[in-house]
C-alpha positions as CSV (number, residue, x, y, z in Angstrom):
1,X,154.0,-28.3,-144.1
2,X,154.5,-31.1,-141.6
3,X,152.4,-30.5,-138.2
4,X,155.7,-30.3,-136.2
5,X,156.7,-27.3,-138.3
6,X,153.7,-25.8,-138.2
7,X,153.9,-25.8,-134.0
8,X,157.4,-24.6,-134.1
9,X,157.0,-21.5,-136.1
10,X,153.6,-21.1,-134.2
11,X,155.8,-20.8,-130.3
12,X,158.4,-19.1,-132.2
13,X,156.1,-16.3,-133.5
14,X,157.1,-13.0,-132.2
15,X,154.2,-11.0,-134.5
16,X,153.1,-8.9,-131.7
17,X,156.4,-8.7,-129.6
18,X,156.3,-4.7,-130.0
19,X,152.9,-4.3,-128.9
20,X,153.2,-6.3,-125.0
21,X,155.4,-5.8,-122.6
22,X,156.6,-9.0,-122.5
23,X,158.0,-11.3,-124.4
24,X,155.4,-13.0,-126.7
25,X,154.3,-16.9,-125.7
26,X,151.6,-18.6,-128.4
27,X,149.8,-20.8,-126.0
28,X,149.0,-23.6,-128.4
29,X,146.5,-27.2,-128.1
30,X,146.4,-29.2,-131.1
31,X,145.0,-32.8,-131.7
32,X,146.4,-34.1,-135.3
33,X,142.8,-35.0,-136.5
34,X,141.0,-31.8,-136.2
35,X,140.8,-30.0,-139.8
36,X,140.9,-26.9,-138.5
37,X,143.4,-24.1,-137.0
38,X,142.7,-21.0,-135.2
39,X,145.3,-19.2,-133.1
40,X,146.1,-15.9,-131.7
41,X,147.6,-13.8,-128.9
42,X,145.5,-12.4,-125.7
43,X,147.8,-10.6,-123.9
44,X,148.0,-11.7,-119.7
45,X,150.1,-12.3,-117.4
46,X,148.5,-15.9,-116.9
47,X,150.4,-17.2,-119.7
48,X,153.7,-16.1,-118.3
């Protein structure tokens, strides 16, 4: 999977949509040479 794929199903995950009361938003920093991928929702109103 291409890394431009990868990001778009990442912001278009709605996994937890039925647990927030918002609308879910993946906040997402990648750098193409980093091995590595960890990601995950912490619910706040911060991020929206």
């Amino acid at each position: 999977m291409a890394l431009d794929d990868l990001l778009a199903d990442i912001s278009g995950c709605r996994a937890c949509a039925g647990e927030l009361p918002h609308t879910p938003r993946p906040v997402v920093r990648v750098f193409p040479e980093t091995r590595l991928l960890i990601c995950g929702q912490a619910p706040g109103r911060r991020v929206h």
